[in-house]
C-alpha positions in Angstrom: 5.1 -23.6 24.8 2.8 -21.7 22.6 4.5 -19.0 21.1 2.1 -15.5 21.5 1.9 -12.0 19.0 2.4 -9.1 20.7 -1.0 -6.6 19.9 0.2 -3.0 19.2 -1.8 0.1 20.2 -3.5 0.9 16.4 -5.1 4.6 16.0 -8.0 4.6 14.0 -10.1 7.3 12.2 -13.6 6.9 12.9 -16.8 9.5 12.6 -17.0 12.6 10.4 -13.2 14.0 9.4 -12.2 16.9 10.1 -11.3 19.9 7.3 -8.0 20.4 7.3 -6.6 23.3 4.6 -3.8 25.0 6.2 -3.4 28.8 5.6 -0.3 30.1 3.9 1.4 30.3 7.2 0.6 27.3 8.7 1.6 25.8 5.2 5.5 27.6 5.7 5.9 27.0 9.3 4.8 23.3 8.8 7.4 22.8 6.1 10.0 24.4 7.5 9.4 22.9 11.0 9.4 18.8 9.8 12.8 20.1 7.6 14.8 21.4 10.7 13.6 18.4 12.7 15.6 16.7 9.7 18.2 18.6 10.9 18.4 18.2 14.1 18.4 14.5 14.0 20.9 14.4 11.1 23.8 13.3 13.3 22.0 10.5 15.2 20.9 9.2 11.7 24.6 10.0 10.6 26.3 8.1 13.6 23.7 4.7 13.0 24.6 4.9 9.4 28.4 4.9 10.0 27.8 1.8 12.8 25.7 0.1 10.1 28.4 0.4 7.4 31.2 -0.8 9.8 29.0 -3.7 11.1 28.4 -4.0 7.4 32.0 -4.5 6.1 32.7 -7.0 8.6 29.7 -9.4 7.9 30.3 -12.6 5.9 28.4 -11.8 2.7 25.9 -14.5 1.1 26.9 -17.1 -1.4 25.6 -16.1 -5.0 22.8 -18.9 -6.5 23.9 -20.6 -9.1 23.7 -18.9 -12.6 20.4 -21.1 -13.7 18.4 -20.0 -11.2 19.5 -16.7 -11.1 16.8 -14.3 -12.7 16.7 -10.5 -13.5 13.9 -8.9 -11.6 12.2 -5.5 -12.6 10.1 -3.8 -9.8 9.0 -0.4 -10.4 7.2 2.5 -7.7 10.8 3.3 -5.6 9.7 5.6 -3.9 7.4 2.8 -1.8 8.4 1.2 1.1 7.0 -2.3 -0.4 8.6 -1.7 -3.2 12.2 -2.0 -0.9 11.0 -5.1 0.7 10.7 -6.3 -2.5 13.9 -5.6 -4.0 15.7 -6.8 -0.3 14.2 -10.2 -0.6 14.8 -10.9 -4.2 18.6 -9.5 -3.6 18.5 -12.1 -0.6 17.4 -14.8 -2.6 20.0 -14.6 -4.8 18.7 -12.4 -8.1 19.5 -9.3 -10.2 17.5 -6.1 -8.7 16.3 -3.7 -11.2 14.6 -0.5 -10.0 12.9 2.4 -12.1 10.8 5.2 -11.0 8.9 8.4 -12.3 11.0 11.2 -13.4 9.4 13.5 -10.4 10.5 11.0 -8.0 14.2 10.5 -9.2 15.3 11.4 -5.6 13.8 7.9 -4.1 15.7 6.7 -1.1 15.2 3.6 -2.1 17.5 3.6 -5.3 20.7 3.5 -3.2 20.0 0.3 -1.6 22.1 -2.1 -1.8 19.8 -4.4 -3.0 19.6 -2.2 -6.5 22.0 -3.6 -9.5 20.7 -0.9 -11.6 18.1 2.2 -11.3 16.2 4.1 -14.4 14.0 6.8 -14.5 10.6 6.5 -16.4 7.7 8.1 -17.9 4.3 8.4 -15.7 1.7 6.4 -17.1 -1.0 9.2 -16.1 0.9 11.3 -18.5 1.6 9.5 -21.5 0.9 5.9 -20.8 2.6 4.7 -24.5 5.7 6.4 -23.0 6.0 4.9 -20.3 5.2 1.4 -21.7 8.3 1.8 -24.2 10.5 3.3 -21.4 10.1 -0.1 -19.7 10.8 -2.2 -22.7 13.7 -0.1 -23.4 15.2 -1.4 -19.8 13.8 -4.5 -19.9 15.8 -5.0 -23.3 19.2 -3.5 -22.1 18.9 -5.7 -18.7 17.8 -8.6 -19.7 14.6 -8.5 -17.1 12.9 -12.1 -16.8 10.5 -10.8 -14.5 8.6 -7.3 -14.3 7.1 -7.5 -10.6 4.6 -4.1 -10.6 3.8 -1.9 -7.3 1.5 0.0 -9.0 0.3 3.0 -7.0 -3.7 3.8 -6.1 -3.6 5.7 -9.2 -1.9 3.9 -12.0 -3.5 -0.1 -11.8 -5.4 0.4 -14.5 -2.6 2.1 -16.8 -0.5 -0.9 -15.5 -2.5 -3.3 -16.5 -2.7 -2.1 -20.1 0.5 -1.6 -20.6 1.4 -5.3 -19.3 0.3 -6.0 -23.0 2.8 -4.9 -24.5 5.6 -5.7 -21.8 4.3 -9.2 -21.3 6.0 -9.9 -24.7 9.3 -9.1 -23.5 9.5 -10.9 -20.3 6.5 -12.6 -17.3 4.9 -9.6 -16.2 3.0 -10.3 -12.6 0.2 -8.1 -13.2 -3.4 -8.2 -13.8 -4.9 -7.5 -17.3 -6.7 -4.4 -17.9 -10.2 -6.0 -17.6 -9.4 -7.7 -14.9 -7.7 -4.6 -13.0 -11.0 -2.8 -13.6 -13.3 -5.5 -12.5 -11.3 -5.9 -9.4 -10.2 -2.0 -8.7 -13.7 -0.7 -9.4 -15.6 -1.3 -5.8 -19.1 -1.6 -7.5 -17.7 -4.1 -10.2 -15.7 -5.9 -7.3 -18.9 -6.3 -5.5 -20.6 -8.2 -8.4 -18.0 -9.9 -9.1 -17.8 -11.4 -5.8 -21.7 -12.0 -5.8 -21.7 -13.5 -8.8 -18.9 -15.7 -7.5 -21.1 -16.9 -4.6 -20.0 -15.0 -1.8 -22.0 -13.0 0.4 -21.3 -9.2 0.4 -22.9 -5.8 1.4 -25.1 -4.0 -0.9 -23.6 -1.9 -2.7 -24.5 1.1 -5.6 -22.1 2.9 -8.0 -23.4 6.6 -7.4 -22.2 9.1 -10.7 -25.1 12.0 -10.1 -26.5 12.9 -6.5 -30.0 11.9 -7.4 -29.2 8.3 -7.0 -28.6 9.0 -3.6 -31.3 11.5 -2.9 -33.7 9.1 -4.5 -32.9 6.2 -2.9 -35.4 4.2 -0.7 -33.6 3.8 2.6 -37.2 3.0 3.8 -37.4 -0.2 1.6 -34.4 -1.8 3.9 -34.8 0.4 7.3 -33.0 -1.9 9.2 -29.8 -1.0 7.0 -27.6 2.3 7.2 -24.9 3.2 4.5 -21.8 5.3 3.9 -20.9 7.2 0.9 -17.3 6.3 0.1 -15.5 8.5 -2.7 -13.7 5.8 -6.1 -11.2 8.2 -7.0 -7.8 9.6 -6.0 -8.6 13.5 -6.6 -6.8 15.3 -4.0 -10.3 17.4 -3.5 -11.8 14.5 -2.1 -8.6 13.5 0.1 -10.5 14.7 3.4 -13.7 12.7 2.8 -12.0 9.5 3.0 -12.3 8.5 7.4 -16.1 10.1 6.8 -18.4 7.4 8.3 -21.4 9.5 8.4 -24.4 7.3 8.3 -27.2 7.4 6.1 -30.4 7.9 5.8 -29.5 11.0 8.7 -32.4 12.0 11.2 -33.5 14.2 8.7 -34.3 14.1 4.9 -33.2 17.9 4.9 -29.7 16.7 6.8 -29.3 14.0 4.1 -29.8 16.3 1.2 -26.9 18.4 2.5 -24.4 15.7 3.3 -25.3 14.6 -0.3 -24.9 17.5 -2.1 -21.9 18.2 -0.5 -19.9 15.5 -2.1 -18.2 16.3 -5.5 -20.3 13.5 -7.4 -20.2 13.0 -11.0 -19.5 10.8 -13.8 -16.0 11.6 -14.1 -15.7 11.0 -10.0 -18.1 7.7 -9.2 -18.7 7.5 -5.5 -20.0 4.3 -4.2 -23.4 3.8 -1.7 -22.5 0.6 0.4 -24.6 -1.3 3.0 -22.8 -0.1 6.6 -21.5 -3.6 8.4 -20.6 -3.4 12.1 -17.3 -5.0 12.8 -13.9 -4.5 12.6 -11.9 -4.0 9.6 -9.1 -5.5 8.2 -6.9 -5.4 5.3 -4.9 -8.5 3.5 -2.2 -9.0 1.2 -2.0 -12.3 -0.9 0.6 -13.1 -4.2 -1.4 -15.6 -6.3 0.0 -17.8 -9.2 -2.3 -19.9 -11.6 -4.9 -19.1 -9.1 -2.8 -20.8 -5.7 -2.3 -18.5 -3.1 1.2 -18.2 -2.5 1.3 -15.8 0.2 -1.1 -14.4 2.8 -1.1 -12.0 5.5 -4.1 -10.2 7.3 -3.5 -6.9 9.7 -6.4 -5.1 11.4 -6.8 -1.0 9.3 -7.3 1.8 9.6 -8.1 4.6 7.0 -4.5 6.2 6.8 -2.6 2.8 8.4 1.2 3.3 9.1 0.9 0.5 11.9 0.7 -3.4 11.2 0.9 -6.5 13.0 -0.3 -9.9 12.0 -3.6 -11.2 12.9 -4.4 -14.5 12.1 -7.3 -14.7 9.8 -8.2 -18.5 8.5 -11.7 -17.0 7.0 -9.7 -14.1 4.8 -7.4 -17.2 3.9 -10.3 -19.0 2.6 -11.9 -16.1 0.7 -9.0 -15.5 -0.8 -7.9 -18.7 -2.0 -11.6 -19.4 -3.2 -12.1 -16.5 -5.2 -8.4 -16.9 -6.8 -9.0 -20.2 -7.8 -12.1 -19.5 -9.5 -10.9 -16.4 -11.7 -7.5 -18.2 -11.8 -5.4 -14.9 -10.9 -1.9 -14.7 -11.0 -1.0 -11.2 -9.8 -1.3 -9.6 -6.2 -4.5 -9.0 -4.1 -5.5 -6.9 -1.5 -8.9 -7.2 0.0 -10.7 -5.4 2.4 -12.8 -7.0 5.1 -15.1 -6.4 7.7 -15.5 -8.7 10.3 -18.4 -9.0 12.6 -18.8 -9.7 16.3 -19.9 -13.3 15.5 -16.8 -14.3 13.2 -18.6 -13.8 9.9 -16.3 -11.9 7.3 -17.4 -9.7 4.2 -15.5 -8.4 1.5 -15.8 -4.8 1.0 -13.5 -3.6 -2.1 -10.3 -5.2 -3.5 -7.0 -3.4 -4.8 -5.4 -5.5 -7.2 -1.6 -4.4 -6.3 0.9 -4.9 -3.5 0.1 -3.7 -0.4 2.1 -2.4 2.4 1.6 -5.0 5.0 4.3 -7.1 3.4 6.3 -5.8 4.9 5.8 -8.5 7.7 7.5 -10.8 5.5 11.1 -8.8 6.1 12.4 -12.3 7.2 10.6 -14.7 5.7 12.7 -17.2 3.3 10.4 -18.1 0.8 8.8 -15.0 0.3 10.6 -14.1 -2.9 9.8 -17.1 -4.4 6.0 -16.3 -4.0 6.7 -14.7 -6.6 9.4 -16.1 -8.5 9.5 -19.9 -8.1 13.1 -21.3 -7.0 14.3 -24.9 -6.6 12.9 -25.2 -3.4 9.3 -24.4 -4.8 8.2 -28.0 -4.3 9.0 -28.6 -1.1 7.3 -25.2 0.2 3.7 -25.3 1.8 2.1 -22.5 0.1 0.9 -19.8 0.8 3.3 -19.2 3.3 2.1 -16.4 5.8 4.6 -14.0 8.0 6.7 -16.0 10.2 6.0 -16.0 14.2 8.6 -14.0 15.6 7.9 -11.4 12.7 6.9 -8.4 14.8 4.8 -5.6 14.3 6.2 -2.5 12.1 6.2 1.2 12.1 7.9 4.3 10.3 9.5 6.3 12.8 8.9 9.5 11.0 5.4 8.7 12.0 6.2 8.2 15.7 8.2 10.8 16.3 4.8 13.6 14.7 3.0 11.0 16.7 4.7 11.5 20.2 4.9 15.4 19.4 1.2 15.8 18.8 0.6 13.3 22.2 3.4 13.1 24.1 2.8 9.2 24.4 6.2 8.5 25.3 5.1 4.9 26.5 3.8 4.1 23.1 6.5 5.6 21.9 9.4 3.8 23.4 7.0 0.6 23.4 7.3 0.4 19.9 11.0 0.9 19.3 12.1 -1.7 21.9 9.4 -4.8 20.9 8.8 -3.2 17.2 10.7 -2.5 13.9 11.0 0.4 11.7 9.4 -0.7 8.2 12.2 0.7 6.3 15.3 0.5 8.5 18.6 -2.9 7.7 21.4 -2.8 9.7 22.6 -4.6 6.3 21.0 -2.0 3.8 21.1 1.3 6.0 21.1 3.9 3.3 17.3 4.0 2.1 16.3 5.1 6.0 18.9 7.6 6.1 17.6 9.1 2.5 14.3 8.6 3.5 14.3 11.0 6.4 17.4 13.2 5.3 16.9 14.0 1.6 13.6 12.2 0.2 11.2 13.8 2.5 13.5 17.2 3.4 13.3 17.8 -1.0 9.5 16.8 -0.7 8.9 19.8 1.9 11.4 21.9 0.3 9.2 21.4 -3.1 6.4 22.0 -1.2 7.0 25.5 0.2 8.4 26.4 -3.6 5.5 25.5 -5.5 3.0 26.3 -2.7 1.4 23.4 -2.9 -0.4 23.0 0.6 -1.0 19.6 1.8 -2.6 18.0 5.1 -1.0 15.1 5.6 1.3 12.4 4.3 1.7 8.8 4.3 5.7 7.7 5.5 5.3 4.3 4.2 3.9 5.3 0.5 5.4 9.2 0.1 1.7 9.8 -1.1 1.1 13.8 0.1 -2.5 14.9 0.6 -3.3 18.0 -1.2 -5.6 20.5 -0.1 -7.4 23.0 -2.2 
């Protein structure tokens, strides 16, 4: 018998996005809405907490690893849902779990897991990067770490990858250096990269003033169209990132204005790439000495907080080819587009973890993708999200989901043949925090600062700011 994925319903943003900037009541009633519903399911979450704990206390706990193989592990970004996988499967595999985090984010669910030994609070690197660099060697020191595993978020890669070094002398740091974080980060520099490399990928322009664009001949390639896709992570530009407006438009007036509207400059690159019809799709691989140690490929979206595998032998292939060559150890995330006849193109890279691991919630050997065990030899790398891994979802997202719907079929389809990306029967306390004091203090910041926002990602705790 020939064992079969089940394929989830996936929502995807397509066309021109719309505005979204709340007024000052819709900003109050929104906060204040998503914190009763907090509430209100507080004893349900309170009753499967005490269930877990009781099923907990009477499970027969794993046998510690031998000393010599035990390792201290460091992995930073707790308020991530990746970041948790992370620190669940290194606990499972038998190692000492260190967790730090930003200052502004000391109230992480995920620091009262049980898979946390210890948990520190650090500098931001957007701050004061030499800060944060010697806040890390200052718990690396007192904990003895013998490997620093980064989840870097969207924003800090390329601080992480200077300060690895200076961390790299005090234990294996499984990062990217800074010139290669910015070759890989940096969609234009990807894109040559990758070309150079010998692979076949769309055209592509780095855009810093909105002449480029205005003065570009569309007419030399007509059969091509293009997008205009935003580099950076200012908030201002949050609402522009699901706009698939195609250009040239019918008019050169029309393109002028789309153009022109776009906050382009040399301080906020944008990016001018061919437009490929197909579907997209968005990988994860851990690569040592350039061998890809583990792979998985899920079908996107722009804001995805729904994944399931997909089996994708031409990503694999990609990836493993273009590791090899640069000889990365570190973690990769490409994006690809894949068109109706099976061809596949890169179209930008994130050199960090991405979210889709966590398909690998019960794989064995995933830990030691990362750091090598005894066992390393006899493993057939990379080893990819096991068949009866099923498809994941946040169910702070379902819930919004089913009250903006009312898709109750969805709805209940995902809790019976799905599984809640952050929820253990065996570590219970991150998805109680998570819903019941991480994102309740969130929206209770939120409606004290006045900071408006449109919309937030579960899996990340990354909050969309609006103007």
């Amino acid at each position: 018998m020939t064992a079969t994925r089940r394929t989830p319903k996936i929502t995807r943003s397509t066309g021109k996005p719309q505005d979204y900037n709340p007024t000052y009541s819709q900003h109050i009633v929104k906060n204040v809405f998503f914190i009763a519903v907090s509430l209100l399911f507080l004893p349900l979450s309170t009753f499967l907490l005490v269930s877990c704990l009781v099923i907990r206390h009477f499970q027969k706990q794993p046998q510690p690893i031998p000393n010599g193989q035990r390792k201290t592990v460091l992995v930073n970004s707790g308020r991530m849902t990746k970041s948790l996988v992370l620190l669940r499967k290194f606990k499972e595999a038998g190692h000492r779990v260190i967790l730090v985090e930003e200052h502004s984010y000391w109230f992480c669910a995920n620091r009262w897991s049980n898979s946390v030994d210890a948990f520190y609070r650090i500098g931001n690197p957007l701050v004061d990067l030499n800060k944060y660099t010697e806040d890390l060697i200052k718990v690396i020191k007192a904990e003895g770490v013998d490997y620093f595993i980064l989840v870097s978020h969207a924003g800090s890669t390329i601080e992480d990858g200077i300060a690895k070094k200076e961390i790299s002398k005090h234990c294996e740091v499984f990062q990217f250096d800074e010139d290669t974080c910015r070759t890989l980060h940096e969609k234009h520099r990807f894109i040559d990269k990758a070309r150079g490399l010998g692979f076949v990928v769309p055209e592509s322009h780095h855009i810093t003033v909105h002449d480029q664009v205005l003065k570009f001949d569309f007419k030399k390639t007509p059969e091509k169209k293009f997008i205009l896709k935003c580099i950076g992570l200012d908030p201002l530009d949050d609402h522009t990132r699901s706009d698939m407006t195609l250009l040239p438009l019918s008019t050169p007036e029309r393109t002028s204005a789309h153009v022109k509207a776009q906050r382009i400059s040399e301080s906020n690159p944008w990016v001018l790439q061919e437009f490929i019809q197909g579907e997209e799709y968005c990988t994860h691989s851990t690569v040592r000495g350039g061998q890809v140690r583990a792979f998985v490929a899920c079908p996107s979206s722009e804001l995805l907080v729904n994944y399931y595998v997909s089996e994708k032998p031409k990503m694999l292939e990609f990836t493993q080819k273009f590791a090899s060559k640069m000889n990365l150890t570190g973690q990769l995330a490409f994006d690809f587009i894949e068109t109706a006849d099976g061809s596949i193109y890169p179209i930008e890279c994130n050199p960090r973890t991405h979210t889709a691991i966590t398909l690998f919630y019960n794989h064995p050997h995933f830990a030691a993708s990362y750091v090598p065990d005894s066992d390393d030899d006899r493993v057939t790398w990379p080893v990819q999200p096991l068949m009866n891994s099923p498809p994941v979802y946040w169910i702070g997202h379902e819930l919004f989901s089913l009250f903006r719907t009312w898709d109750v079929k969805t709805f209940l389809e995902r809790l019976v043949f799905e599984r809640d990306g952050t929820f253990s029967i065996e570590d219970p306390w991150p998805h109680f925090l998570l819903y019941h004091f991480h994102w309740p203090f969130i929206f209770l910041k939120s409606l004290i600062e006045g900071k408006k926002w449109s919309r937030i990602n579960v899996s990340t705790s990354r909050v969309f700011l609006t103007n």
